[in-house]
Backbone as JSON, one array per atom type, in Angstrom:
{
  "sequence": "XXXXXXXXXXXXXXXXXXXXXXXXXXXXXXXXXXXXXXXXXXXXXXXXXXXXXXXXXXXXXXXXXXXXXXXXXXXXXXXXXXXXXXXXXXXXXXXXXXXXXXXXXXXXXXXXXXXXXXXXXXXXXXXXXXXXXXXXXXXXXXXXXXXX",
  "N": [[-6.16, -0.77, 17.63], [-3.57, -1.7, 16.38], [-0.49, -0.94, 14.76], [2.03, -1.02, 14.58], [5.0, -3.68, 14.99], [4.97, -7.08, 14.64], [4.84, -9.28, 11.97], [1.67, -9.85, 11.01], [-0.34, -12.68, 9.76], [-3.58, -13.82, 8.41], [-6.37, -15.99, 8.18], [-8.87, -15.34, 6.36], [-12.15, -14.41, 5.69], [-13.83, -12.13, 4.24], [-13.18, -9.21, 2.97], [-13.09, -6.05, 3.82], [-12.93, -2.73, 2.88], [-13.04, 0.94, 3.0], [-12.39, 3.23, 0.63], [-12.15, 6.6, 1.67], [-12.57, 10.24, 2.37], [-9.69, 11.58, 3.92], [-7.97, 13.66, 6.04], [-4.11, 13.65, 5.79], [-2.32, 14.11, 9.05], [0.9, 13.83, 8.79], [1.37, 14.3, 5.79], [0.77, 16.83, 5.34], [2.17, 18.05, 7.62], [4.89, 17.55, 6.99], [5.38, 18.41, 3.94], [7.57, 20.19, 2.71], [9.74, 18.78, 3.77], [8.86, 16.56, 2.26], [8.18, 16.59, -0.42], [11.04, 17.81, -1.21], [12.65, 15.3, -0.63], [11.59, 13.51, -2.6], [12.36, 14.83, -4.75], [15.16, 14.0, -4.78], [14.65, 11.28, -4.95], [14.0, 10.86, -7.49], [15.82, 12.29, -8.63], [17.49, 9.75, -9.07], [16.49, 7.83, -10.04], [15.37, 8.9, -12.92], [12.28, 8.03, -14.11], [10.45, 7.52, -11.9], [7.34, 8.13, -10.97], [4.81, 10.29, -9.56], [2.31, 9.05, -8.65], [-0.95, 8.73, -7.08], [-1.95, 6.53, -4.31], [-2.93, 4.53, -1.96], [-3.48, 4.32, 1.51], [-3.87, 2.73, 4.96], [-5.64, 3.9, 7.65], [-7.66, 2.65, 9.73], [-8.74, 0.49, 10.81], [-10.06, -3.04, 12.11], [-10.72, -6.45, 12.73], [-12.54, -9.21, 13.0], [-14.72, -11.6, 13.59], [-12.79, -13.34, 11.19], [-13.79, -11.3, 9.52], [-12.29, -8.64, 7.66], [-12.31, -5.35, 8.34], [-12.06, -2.07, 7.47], [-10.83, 1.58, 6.66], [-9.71, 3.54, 4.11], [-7.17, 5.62, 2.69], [-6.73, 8.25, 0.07], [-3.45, 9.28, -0.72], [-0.49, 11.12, -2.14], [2.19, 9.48, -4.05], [4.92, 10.19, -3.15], [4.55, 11.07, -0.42], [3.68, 9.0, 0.44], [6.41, 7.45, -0.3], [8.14, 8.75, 1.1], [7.78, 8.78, 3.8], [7.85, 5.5, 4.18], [10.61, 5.35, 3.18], [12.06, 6.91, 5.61], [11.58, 5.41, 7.71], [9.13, 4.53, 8.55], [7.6, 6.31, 10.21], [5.53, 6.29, 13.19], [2.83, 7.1, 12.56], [-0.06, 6.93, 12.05], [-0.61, 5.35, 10.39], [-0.85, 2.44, 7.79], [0.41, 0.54, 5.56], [-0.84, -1.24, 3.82], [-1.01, -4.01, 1.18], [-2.45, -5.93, -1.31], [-1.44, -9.38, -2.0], [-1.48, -11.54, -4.78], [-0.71, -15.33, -5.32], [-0.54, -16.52, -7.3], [-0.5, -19.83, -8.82], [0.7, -22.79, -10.83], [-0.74, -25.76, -12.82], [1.57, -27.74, -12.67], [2.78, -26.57, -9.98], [4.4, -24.54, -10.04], [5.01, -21.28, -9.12], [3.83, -17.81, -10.33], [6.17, -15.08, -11.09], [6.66, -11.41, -11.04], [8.39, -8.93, -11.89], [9.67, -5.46, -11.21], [9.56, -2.88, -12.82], [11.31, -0.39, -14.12], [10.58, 2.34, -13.24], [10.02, 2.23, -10.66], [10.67, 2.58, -7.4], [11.78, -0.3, -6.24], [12.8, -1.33, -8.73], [13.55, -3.71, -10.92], [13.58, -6.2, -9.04], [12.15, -9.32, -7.94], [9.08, -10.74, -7.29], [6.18, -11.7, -5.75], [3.33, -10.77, -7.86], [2.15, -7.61, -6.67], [1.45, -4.4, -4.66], [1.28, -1.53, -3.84], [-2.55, 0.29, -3.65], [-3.48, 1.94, -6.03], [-5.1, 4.78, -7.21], [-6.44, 5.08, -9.58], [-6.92, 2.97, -10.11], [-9.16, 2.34, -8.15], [-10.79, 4.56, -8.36], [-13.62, 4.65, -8.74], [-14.91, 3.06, -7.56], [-15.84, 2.95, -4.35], [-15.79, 1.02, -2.42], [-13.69, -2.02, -1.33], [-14.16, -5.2, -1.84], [-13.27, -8.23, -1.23], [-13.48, -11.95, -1.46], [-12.71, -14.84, 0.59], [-10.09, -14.31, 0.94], [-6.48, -13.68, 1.83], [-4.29, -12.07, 4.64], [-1.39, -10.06, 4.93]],
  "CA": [[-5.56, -0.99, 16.32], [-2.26, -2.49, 16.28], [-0.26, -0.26, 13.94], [3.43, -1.55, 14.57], [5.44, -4.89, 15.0], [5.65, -8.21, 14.14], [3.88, -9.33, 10.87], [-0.07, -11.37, 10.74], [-0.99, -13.63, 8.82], [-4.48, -14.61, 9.22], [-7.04, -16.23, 7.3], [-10.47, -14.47, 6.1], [-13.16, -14.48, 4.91], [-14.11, -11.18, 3.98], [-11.8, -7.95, 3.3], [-14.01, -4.59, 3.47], [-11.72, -1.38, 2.82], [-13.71, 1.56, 2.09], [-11.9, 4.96, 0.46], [-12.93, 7.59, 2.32], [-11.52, 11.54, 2.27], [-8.98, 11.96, 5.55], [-6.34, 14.45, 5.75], [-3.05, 13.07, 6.71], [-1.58, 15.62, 9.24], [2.27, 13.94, 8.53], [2.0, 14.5, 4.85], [0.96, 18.39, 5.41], [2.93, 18.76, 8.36], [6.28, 17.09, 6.51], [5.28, 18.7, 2.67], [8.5, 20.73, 2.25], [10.78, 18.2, 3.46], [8.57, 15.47, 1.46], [9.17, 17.03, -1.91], [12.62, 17.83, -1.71], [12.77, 14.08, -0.71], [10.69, 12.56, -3.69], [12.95, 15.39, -5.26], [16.02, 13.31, -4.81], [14.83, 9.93, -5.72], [13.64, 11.4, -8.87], [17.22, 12.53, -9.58], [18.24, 8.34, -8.69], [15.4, 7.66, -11.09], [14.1, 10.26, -13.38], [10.75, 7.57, -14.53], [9.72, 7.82, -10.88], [5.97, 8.95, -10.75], [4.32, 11.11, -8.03], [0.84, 8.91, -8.48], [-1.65, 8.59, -6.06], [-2.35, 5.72, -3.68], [-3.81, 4.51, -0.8], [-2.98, 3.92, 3.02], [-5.08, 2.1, 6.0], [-5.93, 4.74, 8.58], [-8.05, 2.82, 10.8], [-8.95, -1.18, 10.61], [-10.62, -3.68, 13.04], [-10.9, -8.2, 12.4], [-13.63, -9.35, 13.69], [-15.39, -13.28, 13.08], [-13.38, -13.7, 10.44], [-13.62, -10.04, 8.49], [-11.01, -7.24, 8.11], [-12.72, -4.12, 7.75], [-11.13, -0.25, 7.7], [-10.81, 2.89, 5.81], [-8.3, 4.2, 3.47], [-7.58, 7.56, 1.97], [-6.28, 8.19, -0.83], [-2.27, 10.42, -0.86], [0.63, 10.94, -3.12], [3.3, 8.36, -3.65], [5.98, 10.87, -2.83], [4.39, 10.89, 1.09], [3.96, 7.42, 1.01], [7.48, 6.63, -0.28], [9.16, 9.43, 2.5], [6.93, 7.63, 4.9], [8.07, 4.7, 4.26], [11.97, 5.35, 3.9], [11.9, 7.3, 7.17], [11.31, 4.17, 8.72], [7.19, 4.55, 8.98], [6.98, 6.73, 11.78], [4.27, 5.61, 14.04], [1.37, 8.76, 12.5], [-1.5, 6.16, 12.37], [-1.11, 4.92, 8.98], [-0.43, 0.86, 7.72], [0.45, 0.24, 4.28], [-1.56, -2.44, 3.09], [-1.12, -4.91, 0.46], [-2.66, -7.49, -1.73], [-0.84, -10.21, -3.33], [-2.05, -13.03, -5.88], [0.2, -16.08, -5.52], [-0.74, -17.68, -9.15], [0.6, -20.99, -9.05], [0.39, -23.4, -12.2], [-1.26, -26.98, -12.11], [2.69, -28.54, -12.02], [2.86, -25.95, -8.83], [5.58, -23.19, -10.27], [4.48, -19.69, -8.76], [3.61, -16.96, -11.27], [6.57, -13.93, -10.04], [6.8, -10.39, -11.79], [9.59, -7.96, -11.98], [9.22, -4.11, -10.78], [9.74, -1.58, -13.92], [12.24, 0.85, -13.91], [9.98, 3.38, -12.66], [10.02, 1.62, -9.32], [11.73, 2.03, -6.25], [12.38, -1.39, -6.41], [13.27, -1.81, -9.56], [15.13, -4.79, -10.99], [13.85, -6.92, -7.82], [11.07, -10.11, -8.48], [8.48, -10.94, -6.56], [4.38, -11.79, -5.72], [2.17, -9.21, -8.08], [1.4, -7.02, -5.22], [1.75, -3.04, -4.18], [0.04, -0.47, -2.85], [-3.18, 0.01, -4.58], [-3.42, 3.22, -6.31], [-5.85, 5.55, -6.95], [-6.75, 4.83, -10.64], [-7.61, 1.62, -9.9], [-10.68, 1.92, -6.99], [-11.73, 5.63, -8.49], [-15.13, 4.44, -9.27], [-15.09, 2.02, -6.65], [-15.38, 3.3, -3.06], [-15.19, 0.04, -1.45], [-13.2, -2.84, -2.58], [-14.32, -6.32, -1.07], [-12.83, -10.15, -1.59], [-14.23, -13.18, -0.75], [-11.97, -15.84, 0.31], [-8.52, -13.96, 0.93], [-5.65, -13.95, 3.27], [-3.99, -11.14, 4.51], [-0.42, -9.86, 5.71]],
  "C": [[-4.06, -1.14, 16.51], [-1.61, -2.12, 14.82], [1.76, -1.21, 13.51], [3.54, -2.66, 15.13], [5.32, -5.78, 14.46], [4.33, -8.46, 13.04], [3.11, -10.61, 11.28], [0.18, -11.77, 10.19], [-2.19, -14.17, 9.42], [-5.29, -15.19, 8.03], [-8.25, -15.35, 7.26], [-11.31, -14.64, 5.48], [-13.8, -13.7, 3.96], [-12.94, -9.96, 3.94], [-12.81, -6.96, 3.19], [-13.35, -3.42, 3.9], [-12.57, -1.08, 2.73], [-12.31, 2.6, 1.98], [-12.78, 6.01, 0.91], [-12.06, 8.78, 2.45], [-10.78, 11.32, 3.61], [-7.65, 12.88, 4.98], [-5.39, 13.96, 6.89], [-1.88, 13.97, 7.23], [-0.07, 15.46, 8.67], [1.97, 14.42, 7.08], [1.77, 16.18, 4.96], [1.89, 18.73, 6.53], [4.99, 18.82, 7.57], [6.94, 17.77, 4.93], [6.48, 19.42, 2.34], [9.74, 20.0, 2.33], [9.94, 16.39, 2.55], [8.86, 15.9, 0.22], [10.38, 17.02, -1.94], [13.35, 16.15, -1.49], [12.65, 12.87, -2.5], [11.39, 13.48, -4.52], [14.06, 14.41, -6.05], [15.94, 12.1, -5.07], [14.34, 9.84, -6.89], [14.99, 11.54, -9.73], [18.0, 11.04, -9.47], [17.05, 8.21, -9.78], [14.0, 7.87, -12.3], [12.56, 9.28, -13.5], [10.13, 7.04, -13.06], [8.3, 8.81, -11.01], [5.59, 9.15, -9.36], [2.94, 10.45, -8.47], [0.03, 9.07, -7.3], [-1.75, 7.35, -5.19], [-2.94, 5.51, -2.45], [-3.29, 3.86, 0.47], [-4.09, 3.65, 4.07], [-4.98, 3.1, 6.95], [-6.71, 4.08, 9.84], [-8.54, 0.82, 10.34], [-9.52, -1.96, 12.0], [-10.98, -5.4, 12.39], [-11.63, -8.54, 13.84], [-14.26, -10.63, 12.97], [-14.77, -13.39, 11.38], [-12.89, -12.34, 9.0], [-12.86, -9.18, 8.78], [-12.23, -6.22, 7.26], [-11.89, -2.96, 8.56], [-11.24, 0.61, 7.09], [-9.57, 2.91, 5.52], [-8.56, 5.22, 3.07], [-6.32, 7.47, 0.76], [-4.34, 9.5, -0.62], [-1.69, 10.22, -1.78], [1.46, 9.69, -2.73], [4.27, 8.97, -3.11], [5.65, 10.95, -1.03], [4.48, 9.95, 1.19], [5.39, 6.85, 1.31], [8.17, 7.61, 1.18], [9.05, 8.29, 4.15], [7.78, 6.39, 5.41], [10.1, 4.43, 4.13], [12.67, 6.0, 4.93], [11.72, 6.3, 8.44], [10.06, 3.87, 9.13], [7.19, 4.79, 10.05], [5.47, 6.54, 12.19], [3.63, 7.18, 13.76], [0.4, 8.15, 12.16], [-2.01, 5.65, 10.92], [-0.3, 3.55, 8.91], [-0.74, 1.09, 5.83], [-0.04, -1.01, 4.19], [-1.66, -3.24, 1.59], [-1.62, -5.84, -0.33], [-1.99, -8.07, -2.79], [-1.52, -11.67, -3.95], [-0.79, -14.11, -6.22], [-0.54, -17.07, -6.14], [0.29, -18.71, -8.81], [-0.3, -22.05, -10.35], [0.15, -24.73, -11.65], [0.27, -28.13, -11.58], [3.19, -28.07, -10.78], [4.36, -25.0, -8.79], [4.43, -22.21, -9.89], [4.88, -18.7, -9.99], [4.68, -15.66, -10.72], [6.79, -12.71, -11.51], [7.93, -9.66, -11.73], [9.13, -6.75, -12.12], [10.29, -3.16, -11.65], [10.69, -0.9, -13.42], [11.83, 2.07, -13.52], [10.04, 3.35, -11.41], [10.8, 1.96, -8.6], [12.45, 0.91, -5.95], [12.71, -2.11, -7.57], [14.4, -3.16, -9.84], [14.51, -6.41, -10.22], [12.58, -7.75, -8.75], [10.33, -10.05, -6.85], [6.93, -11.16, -6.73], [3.76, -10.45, -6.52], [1.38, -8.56, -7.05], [1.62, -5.67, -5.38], [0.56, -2.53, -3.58], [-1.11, -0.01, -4.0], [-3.29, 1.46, -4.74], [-4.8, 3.75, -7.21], [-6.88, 5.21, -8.15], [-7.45, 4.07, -10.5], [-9.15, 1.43, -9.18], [-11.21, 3.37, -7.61], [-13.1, 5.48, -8.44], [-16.22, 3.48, -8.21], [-15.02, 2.76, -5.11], [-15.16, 2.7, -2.0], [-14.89, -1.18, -2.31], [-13.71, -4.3, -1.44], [-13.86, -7.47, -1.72], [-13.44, -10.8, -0.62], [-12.85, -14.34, -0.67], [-10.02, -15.58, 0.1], [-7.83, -14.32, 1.81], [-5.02, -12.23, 2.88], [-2.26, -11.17, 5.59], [-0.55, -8.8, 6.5]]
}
């Protein structure tokens, strides 16, 4: 599994995530300096939420299909995680974006809420998929995607 460096692009055919329980030792090993983290970008943006979401733990492409597992954590590990520089602890943030384009061929782009870390900024309807969303669902599959 190929966790770090330079960014894919491949084509696919198939995507097969499942959610599955895993405990992620960085967010229990890190939990006192992850709060007081997600502390401080709370006080840069009180309508910051601590939701839930989801991170790739383990993945394999094969003829074609991406399949892997995710688990479900807080956003407050994710975001430390991820402004720490994503230390190499065996997790890949994963993505899907929908590049809507119109029949004269303008792209559909959104703008990220003031709740956001990235607030302000535009871009592809994409993020990390969060928890709400697949509850019911324990595996999410597409036909006919691409992936970064």
């Amino acid at each position: 599994m190929k966790l770090l460096g330079a960014i894919e692009i491949a084509a696919l055919d198939a995507v097969e995530i499942a959610v599955e329980p895993w405990t992620w030792p960085f967010a229990q090993a890190r939990r006192a300096d992850i709060d007081r983290h997600f502390a401080a970008r709370q006080r840069e943006r009180p309508a910051l939420w601590n939701g839930r979401t989801l991170l790739l733990h383990r993945y394999a492409r094969e003829n074609g299909v991406l399949r892997g597992a995710s688990f479900e954590t807080d956003y407050a590990s994710y975001l430390a995680w991820r402004d720490w520089g994503r230390p190499a602890v065996g997790v890949v943030n994963v993505v899907a974006a929908a590049a809507l384009q119109s029949a004269d061929g303008a792209f559909l782009f959104g703008q990220m809420a003031p709740g956001c870390r990235s607030m302000g900024l535009s871009g592809w309807y994409a993020g990390p998929k969060r928890y709400h969303l697949s509850r019911h669902a324990r595996s999410c599959r597409q036909r006919g995607s691409r992936t970064v």
